[in-house]
C-alpha positions in Angstrom: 0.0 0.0 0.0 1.5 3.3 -0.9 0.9 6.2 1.9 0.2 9.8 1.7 3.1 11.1 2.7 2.8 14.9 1.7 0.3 17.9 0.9 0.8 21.2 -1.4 -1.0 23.9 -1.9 -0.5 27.1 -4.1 0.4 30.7 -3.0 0.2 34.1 -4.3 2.2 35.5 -1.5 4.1 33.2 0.8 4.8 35.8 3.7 1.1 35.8 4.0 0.7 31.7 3.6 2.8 31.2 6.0 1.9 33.8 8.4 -1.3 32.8 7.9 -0.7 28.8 8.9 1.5 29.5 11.7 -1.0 31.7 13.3 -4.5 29.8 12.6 -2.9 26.4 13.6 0.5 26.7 15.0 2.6 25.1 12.2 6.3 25.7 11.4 7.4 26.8 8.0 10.5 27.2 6.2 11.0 29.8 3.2 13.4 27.9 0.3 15.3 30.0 -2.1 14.7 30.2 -6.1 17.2 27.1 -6.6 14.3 25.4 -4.8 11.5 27.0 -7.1 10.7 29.5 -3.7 8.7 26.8 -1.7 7.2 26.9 1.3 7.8 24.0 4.1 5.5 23.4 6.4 5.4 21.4 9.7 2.4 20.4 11.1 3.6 17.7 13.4 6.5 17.2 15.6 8.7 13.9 14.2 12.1 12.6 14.3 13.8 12.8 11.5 11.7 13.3 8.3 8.5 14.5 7.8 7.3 11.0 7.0 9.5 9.6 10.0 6.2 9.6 12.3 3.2 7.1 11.5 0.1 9.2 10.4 2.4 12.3 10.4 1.8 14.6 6.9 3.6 17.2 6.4 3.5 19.5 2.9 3.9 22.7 1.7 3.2 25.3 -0.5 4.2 26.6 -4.2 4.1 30.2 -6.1 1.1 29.9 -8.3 1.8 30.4 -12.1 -0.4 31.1 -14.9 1.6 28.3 -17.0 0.9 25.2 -14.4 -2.3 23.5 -15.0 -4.2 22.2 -12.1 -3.1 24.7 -9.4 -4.9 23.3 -6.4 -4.6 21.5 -3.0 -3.3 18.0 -3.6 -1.9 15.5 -1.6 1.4 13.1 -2.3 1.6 9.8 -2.8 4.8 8.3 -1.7 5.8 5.1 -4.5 8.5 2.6 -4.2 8.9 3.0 -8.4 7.6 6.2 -9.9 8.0 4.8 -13.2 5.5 1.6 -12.5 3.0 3.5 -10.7 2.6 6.0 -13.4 2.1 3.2 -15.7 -0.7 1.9 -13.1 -2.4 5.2 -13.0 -2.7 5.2 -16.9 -3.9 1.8 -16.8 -6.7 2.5 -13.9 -7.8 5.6 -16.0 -5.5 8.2 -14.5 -3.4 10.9 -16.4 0.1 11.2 -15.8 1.1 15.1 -16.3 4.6 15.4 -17.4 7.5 13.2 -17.0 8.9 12.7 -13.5 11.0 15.6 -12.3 14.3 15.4 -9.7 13.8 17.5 -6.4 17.4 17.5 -4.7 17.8 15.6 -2.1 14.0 14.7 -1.9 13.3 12.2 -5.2 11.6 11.7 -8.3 8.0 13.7 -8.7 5.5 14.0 -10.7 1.7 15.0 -10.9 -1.0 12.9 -12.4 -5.1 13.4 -12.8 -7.2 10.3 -10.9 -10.7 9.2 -13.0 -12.8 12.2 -11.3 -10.0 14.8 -12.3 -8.5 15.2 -9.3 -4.8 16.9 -9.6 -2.5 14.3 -7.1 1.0 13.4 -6.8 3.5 11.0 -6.8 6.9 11.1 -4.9 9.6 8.5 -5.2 12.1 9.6 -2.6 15.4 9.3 -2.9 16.5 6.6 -1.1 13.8 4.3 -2.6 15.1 0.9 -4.0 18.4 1.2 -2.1 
């Protein structure tokens, strides 16, 4: 069974997302640079280690909107052991794959994908998957 390990949502100004998060429900969040695409962490539980590292622990963050992304709204991540099988399986239950897999440095493989009712998900195999 692959787990949720991750949510994103959009911004259209991250001093005010995150201000906004941390005071309505206490969570932690970390600006990233531009080599990063200027995403937002954000923290909502206390674990050791990675965000996954605690069972039922999800943690996300958010991303500059942009007029050339499809499909701009909250989604959750799906960690998988092989991105490149489970995008296949997604075709093959009636899914969309959008885009090829992209790296994230030090994080893993990602890519977003459509489910049958068109909603926008994604798919996360992390870096140390397979080894």
């Amino acid at each position: 069974m692959d787990p949720v390990v991750h949510f994103e949502m959009p911004y259209d100004d991250r001093e005010r997302i995150a201000r906004f998060y941390e005071t309505a429900f206490g969570w932690r969040t970390q600006a990233l640079g531009a080599e990063m695409g200027n995403y937002v962490l954000a923290a909502t539980a206390e674990t050791d280690g990675p965000p996954q590292g605690k069972r039922g622990a999800i943690n996300g963050g958010f991303f500059p909107r942009s007029p050339d992304m499809p499909g701009q709204h909250p989604s959750v991540v799906i960690a998988v052991r092989d991105i490149a099988e489970s995008s296949r399986k997604v075709g093959e239950a009636g899914g969309k794959v959008l885009g090829t897999p992209m790296p994230i440095p030090g994080v893993g493989l990602y890519v977003a994908f459509t489910d049958t009712e068109g909603n926008r998900l994604s798919m996360l195999q992390p870096a140390m998957a397979g080894t």
